[in-house]
MIKOL-955377 format. One record per residue (C-alpha): residue in three letters; x, z, y. Coordinates in steps of 0.2 Angstrom, whole numbers, always signed. Each point is the difference from the previous one (the first is absolute). Example, Ala and Ser with C-alpha at 12.3 -4.5 7.8 and 13.67 -1.06 7.14 Angstrom:
2
+-----+-------+-------+-------+
| res |    px |    pz |    py |
+-----+-------+-------+-------+
| ALA |   +62 |   +39 |   -22 |
| SER |    +6 |    -3 |   +17 |
+-----+-------+-------+-------+
//
This chain:
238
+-----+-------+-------+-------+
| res |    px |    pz |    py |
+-----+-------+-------+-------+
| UNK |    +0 |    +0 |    +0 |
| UNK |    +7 |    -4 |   +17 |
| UNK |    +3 |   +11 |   +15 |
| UNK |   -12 |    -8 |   +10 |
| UNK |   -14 |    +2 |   -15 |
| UNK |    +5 |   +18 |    -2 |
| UNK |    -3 |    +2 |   +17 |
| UNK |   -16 |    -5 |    +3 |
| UNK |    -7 |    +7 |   -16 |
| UNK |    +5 |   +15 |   +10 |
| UNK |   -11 |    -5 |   +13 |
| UNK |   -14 |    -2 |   -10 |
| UNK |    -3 |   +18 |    -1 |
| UNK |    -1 |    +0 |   +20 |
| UNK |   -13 |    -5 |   +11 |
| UNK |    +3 |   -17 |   +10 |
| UNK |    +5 |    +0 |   +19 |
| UNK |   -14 |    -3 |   +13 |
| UNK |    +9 |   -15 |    +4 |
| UNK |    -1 |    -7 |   -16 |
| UNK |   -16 |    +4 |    -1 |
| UNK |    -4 |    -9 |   +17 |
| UNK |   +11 |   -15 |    -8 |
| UNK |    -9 |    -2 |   -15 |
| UNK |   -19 |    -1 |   +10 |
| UNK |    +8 |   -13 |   +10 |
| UNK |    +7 |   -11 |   -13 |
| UNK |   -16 |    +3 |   -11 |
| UNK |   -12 |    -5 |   +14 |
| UNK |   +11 |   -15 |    +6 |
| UNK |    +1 |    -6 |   -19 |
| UNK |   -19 |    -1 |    +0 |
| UNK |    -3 |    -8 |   +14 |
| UNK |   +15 |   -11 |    -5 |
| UNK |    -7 |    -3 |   -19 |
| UNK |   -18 |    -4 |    +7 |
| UNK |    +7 |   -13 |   +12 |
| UNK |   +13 |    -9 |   -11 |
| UNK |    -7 |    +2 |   -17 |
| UNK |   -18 |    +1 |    +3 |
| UNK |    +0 |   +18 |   -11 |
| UNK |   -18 |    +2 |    -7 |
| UNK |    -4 |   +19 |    -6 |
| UNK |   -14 |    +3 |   -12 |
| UNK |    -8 |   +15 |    -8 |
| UNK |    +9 |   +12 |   +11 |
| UNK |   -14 |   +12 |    -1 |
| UNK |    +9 |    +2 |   -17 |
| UNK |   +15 |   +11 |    +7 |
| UNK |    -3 |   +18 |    +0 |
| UNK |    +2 |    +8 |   +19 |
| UNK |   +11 |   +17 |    -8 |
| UNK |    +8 |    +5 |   -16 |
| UNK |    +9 |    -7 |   -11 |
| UNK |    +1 |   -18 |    -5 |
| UNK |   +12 |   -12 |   -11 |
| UNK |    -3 |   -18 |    +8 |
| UNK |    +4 |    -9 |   -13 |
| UNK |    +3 |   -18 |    +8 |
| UNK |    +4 |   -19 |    -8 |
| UNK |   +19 |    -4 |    +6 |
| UNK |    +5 |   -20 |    +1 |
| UNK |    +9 |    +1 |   +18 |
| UNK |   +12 |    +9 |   +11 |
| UNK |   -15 |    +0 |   +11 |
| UNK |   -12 |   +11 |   -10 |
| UNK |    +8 |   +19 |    +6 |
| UNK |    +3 |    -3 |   +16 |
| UNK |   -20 |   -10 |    +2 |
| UNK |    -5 |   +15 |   -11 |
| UNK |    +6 |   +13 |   +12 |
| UNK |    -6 |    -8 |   +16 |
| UNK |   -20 |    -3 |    -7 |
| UNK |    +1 |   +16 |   -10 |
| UNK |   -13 |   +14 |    +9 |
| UNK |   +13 |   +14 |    -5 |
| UNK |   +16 |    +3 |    +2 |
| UNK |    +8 |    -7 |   -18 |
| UNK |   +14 |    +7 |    -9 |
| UNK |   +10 |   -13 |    -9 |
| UNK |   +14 |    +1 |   -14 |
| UNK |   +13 |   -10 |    +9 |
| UNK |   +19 |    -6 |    -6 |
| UNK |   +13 |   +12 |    +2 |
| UNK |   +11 |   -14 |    +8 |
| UNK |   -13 |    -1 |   +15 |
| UNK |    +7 |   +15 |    +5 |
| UNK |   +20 |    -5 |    +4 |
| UNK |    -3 |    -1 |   +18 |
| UNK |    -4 |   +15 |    +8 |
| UNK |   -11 |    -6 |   +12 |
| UNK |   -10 |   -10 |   -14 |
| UNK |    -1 |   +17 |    -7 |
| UNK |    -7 |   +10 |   +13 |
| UNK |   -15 |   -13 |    +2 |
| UNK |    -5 |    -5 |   -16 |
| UNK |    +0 |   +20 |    -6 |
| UNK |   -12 |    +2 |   +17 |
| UNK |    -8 |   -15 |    -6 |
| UNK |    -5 |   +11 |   -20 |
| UNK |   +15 |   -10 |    -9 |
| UNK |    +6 |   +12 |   -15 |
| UNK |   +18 |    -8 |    -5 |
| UNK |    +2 |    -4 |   -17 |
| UNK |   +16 |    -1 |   -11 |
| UNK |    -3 |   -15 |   -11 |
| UNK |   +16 |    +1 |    -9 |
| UNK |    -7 |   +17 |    -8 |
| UNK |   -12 |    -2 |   -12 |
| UNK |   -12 |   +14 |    +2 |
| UNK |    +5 |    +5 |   +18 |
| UNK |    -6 |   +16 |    +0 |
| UNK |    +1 |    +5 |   +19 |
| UNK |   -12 |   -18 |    +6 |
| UNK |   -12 |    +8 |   -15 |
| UNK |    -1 |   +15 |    +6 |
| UNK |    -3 |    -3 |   +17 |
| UNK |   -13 |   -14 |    -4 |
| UNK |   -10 |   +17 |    -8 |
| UNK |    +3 |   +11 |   +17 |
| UNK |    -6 |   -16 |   +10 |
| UNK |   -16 |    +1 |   -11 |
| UNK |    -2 |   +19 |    -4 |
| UNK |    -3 |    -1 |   +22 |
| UNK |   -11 |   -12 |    -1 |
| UNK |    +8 |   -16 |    +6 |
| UNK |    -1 |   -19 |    -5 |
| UNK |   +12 |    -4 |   -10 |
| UNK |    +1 |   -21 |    -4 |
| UNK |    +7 |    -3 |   -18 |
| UNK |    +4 |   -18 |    -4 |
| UNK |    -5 |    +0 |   -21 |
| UNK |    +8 |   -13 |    -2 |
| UNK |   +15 |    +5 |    +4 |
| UNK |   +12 |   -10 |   +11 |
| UNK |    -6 |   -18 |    +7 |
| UNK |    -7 |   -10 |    -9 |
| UNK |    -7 |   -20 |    -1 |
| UNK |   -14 |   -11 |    -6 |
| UNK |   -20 |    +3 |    +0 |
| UNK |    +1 |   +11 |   -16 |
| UNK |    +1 |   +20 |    +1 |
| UNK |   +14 |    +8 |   -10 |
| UNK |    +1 |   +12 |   -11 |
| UNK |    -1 |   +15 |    +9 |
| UNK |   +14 |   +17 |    +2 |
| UNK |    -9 |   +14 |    -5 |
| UNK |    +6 |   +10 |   +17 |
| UNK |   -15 |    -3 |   +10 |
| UNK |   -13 |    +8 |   -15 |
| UNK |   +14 |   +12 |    -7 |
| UNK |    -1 |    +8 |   +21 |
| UNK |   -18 |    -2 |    -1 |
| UNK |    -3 |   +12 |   -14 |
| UNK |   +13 |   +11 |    +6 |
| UNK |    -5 |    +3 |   +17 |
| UNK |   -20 |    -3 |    -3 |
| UNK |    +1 |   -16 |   +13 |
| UNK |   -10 |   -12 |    -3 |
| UNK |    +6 |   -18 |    +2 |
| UNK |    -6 |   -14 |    +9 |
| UNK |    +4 |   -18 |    -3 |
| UNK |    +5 |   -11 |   +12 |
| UNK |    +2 |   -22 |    -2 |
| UNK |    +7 |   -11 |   +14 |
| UNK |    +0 |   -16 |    -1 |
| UNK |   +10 |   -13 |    +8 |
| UNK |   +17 |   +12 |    +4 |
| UNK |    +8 |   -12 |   -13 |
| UNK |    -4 |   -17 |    +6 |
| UNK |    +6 |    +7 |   +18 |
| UNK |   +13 |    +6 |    -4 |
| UNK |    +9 |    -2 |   -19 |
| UNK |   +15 |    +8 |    -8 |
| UNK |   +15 |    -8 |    +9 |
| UNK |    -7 |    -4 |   +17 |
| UNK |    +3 |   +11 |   +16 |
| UNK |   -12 |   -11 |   +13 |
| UNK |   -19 |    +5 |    -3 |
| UNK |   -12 |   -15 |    +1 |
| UNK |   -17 |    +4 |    +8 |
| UNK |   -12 |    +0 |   -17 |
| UNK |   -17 |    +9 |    +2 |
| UNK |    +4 |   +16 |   -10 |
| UNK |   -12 |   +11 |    -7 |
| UNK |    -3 |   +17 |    -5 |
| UNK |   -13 |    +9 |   -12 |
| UNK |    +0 |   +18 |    -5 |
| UNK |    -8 |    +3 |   -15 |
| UNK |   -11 |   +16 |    -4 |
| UNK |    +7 |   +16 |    -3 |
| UNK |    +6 |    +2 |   -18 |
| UNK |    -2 |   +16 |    -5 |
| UNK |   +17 |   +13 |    -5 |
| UNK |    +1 |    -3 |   -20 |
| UNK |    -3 |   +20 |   -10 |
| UNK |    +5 |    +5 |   -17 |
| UNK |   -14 |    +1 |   -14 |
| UNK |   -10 |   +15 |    -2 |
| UNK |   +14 |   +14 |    -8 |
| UNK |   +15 |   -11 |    +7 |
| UNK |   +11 |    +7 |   +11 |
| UNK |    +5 |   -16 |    +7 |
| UNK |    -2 |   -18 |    +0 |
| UNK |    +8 |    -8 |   -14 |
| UNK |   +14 |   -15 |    +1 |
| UNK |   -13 |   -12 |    -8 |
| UNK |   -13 |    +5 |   +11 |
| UNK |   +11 |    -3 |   +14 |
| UNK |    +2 |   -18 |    -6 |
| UNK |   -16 |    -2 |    -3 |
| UNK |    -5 |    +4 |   +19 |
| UNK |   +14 |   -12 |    +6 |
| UNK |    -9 |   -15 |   -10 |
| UNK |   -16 |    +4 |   +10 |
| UNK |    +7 |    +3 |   +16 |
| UNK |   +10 |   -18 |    -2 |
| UNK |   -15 |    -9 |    -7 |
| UNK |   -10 |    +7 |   +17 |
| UNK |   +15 |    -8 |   +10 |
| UNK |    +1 |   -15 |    -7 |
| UNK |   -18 |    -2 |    +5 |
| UNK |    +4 |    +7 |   +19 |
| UNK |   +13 |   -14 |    -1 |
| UNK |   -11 |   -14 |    -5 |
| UNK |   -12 |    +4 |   +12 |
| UNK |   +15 |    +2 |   +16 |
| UNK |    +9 |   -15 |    -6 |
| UNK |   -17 |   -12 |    +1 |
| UNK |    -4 |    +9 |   +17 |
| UNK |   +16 |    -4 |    +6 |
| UNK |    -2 |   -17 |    -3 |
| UNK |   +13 |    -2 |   -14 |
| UNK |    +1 |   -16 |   -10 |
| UNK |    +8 |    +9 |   -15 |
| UNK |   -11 |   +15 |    -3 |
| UNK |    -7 |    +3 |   -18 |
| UNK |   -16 |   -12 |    -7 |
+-----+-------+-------+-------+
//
């Protein structure tokens, strides 16, 4: 783990500055306006997004666009898993922590401190995006998902709430730094309950887990369909 990771993990357990409190309002509310003008951002079923306590926004991933288009349309302030790299530069560091970034160490394999700081975040009541997928994907088809997002649900009693956008891709695919302006689109799904062991269980099983996981993708590829034809994309699912 690097220095400057170290670092702001420390931070973590601080509250951000005013400033950068004040920094992140402005960016999120310049993003919007700049999203709705340029990509013509389309919002449906926000209704669906409870007002307090916790929540795992558990979003579709195809573009570099998604977290940051995520964060500027989201009601609440989101708390992300973010890459520990991200945090080299200090002053990257002090904003996206202000912003709800939680640095990740992806060269561990059960990083242990992002986990347990993804609990706190929910244990308080905050929105916390998980992307099931994983890292960034491509294509019209959901992958299978990570069993994070349904393993911090039954931990923490939050329920989940699905999210599709469609058109991120088509704006702006892997390899590309230059946004097009694409209509994009984005649907939350209804709440999906926290997941609880059977009667006499003390906790949720591993298969049950799984089990959870193939319904919360089989709900996304649907929010995905449904975003990718509202957007206007030739490729979406027949």
């Amino acid at each position: 783990m690097t220095e400057a990771l170290s670092n702001a993990r420390q931070r973590i357990e601080k509250e951000p500055t005013k400033l950068s409190i004040v920094a992140y309002i402005f960016v999120k509310y310049a993003a919007r306006f700049a999203f709705s003008f340029y990509f013509r951002t389309f919002v449906r079923n926000a209704k669906a997004l409870p007002r307090s306590g916790p929540v795992i926004v558990s979003p579709i991933h195809r573009s570099n666009l998604d977290v940051p288009m995520m964060g500027a349309f989201f009601q609440r302030k989101l708390h992300y898993l973010g890459k520990g790299s991200l945090m080299t530069n200090r002053l990257a560091a002090w904003f996206l922590l202000g912003c709800g970034i939680i640095p990740l160490d992806r060269d561990s394999v059960a990083d242990k401190l992002a986990l347990d700081a993804s609990l706190k975040a929910l244990k308080e009541g905050k929105a916390l995006a998980v992307f099931p997928e994983g890292e960034r994907k491509s294509g019209p088809e959901v992958f299978p998902m990570l069993d994070g997002a349904v393993w911090l649900s039954a931990k923490t009693n939050a329920p989940i709430l699905p999210v599709g956008i469609g058109g991120s891709e088509r704006s702006m695919p892997k390899g590309k730094y230059i946004p097009k302006p694409r209509k994009i689109v984005i649907i939350y799904g209804d709440l999906i309950p926290a997941p609880q062991p059977k009667e006499g269980a003390k906790r949720v099983t591993r298969s049950e887990l799984r089990e959870h996981s193939e319904k919360l993708r089989a709900i996304l590829q649907e929010l995905f369909d449904t975003a990718q034809q509202k957007s206007g994309c030739p490729n979406f699912r027949n």
